[in-house]
C-alpha positions as CSV (number, residue, x, y, z in Angstrom):
1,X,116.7,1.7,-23.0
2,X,114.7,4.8,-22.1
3,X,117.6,6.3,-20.9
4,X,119.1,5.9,-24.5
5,X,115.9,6.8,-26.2
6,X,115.5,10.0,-24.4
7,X,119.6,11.1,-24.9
8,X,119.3,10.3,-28.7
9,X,116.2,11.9,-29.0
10,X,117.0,15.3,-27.4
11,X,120.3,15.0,-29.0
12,X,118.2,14.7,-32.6
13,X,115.8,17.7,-31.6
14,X,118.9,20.0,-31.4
15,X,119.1,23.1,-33.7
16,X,121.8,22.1,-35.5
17,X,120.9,18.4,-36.3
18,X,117.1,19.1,-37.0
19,X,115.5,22.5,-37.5
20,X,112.0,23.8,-35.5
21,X,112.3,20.3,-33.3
22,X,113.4,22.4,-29.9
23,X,110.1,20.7,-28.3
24,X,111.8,17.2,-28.7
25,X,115.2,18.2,-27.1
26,X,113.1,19.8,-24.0
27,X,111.0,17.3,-23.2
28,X,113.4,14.6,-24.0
29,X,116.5,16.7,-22.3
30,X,114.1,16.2,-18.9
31,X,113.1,12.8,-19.6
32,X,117.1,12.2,-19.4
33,X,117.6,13.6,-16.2
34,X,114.8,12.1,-15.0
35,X,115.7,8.3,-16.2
36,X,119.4,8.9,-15.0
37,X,118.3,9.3,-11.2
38,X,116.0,6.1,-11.7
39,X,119.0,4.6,-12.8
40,X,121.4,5.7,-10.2
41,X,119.0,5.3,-7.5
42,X,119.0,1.5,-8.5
43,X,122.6,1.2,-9.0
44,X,122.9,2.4,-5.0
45,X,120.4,-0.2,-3.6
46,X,120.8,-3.0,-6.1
47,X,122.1,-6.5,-5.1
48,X,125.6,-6.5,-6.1
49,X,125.1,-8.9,-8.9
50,X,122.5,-6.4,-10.5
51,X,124.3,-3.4,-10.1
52,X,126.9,-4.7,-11.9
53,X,124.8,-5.6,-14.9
54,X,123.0,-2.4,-14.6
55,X,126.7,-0.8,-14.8
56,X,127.5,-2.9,-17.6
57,X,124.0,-1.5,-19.6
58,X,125.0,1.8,-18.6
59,X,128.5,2.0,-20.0
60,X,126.6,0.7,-23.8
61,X,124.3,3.4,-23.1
62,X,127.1,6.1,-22.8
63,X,128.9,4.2,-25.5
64,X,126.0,4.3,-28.0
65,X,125.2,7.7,-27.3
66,X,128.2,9.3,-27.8
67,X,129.4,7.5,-30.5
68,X,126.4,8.8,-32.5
69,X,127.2,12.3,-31.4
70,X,130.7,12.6,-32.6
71,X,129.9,10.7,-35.9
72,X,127.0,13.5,-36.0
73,X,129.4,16.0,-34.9
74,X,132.1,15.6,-37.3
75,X,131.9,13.0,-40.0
76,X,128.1,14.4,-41.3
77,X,126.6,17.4,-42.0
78,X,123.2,19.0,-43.1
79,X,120.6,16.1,-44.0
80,X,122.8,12.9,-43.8
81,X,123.3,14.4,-40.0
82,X,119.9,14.8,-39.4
83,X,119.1,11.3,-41.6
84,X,121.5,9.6,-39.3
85,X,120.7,11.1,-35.9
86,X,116.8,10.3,-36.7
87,X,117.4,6.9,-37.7
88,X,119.1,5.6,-34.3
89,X,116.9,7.9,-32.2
90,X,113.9,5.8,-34.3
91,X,115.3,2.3,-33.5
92,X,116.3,2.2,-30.3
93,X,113.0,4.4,-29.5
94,X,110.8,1.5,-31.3
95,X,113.1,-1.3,-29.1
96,X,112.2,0.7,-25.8
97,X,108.5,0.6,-26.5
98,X,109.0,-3.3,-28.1
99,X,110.4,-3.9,-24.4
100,X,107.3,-4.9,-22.9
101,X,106.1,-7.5,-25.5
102,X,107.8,-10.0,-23.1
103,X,105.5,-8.5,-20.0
104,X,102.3,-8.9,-22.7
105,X,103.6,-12.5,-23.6
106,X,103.5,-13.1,-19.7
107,X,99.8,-12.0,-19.2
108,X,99.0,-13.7,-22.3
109,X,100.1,-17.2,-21.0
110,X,99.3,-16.8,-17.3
111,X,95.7,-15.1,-18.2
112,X,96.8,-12.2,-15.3
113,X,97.8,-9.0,-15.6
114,X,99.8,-8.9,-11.6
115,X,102.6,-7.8,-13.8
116,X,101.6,-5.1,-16.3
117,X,100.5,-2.4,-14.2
118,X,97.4,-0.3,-15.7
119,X,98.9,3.0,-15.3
120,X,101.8,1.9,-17.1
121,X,100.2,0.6,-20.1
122,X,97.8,4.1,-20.1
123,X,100.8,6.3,-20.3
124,X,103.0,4.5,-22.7
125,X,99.4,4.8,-25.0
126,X,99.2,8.3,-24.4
127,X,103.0,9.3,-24.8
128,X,103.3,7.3,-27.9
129,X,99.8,8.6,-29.7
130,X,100.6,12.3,-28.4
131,X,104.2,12.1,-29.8
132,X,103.2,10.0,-33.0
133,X,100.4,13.0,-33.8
134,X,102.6,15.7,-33.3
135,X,105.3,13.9,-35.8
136,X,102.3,13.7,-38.0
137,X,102.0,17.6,-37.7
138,X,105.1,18.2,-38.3
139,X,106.2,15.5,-41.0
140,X,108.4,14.7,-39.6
141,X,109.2,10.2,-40.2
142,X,111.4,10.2,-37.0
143,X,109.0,10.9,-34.9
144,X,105.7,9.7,-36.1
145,X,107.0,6.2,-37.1
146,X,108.4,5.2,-34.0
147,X,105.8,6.7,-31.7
148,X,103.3,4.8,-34.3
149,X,104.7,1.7,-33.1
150,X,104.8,2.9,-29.5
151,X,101.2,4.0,-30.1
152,X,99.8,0.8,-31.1
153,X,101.8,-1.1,-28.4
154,X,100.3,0.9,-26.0
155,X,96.9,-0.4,-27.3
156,X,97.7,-4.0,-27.2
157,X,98.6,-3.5,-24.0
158,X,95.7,-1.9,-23.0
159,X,93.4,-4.7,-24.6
160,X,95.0,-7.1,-22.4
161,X,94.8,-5.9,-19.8
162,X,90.6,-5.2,-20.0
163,X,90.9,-9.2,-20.9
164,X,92.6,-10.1,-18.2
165,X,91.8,-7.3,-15.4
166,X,89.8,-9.3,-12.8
167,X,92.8,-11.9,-12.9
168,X,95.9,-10.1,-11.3
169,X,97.2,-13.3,-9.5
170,X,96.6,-15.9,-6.5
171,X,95.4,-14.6,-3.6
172,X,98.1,-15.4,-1.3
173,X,97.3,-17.9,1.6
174,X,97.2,-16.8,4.8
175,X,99.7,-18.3,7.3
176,X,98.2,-20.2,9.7
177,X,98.7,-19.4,13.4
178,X,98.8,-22.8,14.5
179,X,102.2,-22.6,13.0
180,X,103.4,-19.7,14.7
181,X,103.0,-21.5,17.9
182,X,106.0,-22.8,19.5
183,X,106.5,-23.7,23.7
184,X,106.0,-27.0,25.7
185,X,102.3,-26.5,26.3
186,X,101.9,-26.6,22.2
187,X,103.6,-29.4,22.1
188,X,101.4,-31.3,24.3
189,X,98.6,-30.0,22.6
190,X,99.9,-31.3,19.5
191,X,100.4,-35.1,21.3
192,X,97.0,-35.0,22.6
193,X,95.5,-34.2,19.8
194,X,97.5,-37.0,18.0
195,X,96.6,-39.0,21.1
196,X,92.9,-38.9,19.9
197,X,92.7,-38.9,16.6
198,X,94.7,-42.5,16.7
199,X,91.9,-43.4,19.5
200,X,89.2,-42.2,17.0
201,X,90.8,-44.5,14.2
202,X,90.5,-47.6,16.6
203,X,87.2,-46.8,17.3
């Protein structure tokens, strides 16, 4: 999903869809490249089952994004394009930051935040109240509204996460080394000390 968020948003930053928005296409032209080597790093070193769902999500992505750049291409022109390129760069940029809602529904119900990593939840603040406040500057809906929404995502997340902080799951329990133990002479061990805890029951 940020894959397709970054492709439709450089895409809408071009020159010809959307005048003085050369910033978007940069930043979001990188993002891109960056999210396709995430993706194809994962593809190479996912299970088989996973890589071919990820394959599967990859193909829509394509799909998606190039059917909205040959409708932009050469079915609209001047605003509708830029009206139309905005809009699907605005929705699926508010589904990408929605994405996490079911990592927040998570902490929420297991009081822990093992899951939703700080970090994470700081940047997806700061990228959405950075982007949403220079959409704001530069009036421009398609930017601001989404990156609104990212914004205050970003902030729930946050708030959670200062809730739930000093919960970030079980401690796991170490394994015992009585267990790891194996040979004849353990075995004995093991009888004799069987032997006399019957005896101590009797007694």
């Amino acid at each position: 999903m940020t894959l397709l968020n970054c492709l439709l948003s450089a895409w809408y930053g071009l020159p010809f869809v959307s005048k003085n928005n050369v910033l978007v296409s940069t930043i979001n032209g990188t993002g891109s490249a960056i999210e396709t080597i995430y993706v194809l790093i994962f593809i190479i070193y996912a299970p088989k089952k996973e890589k071919t769902k990820v394959l599967g999500l990859l193909t829509l992505v394509i799909t998606i994004f190039t059917g909205v750049a040959l409708v932009s291409l050469f079915a609209l022109h001047g605003n509708a394009r830029k009206l139309f390129c905005g809009c699907a760069a605005a929705v699926f940029s508010i589904i990408m930051y929605g994405s996490p809602l079911s990592i927040m529904r998570t902490v929420i119900k297991t009081k822990s935040v093992e899951y939703m990593p700080f970090f994470l939840s700081l940047f997806v603040f700061l990228c959405g109240t950075s982007w949403f406040v220079y959409g704001l500057l530069g009036r421009d809906p398609f930017v601001a509204i989404p990156n609104g929404v990212g914004c205050g995502l970003g902030a729930l997340q946050l708030i959670l996460y200062f809730i739930y902080r000093n919960n970030k799951g079980e401690a796991k329990k170490p394994i015992s080394t009585h267990s790891l133990e194996i040979g004849p002479g353990k075995v004995h061990q093991e009888k004799k000390l069987v032997a006399n805890g019957s005896h101590d029951e009797q007694v």
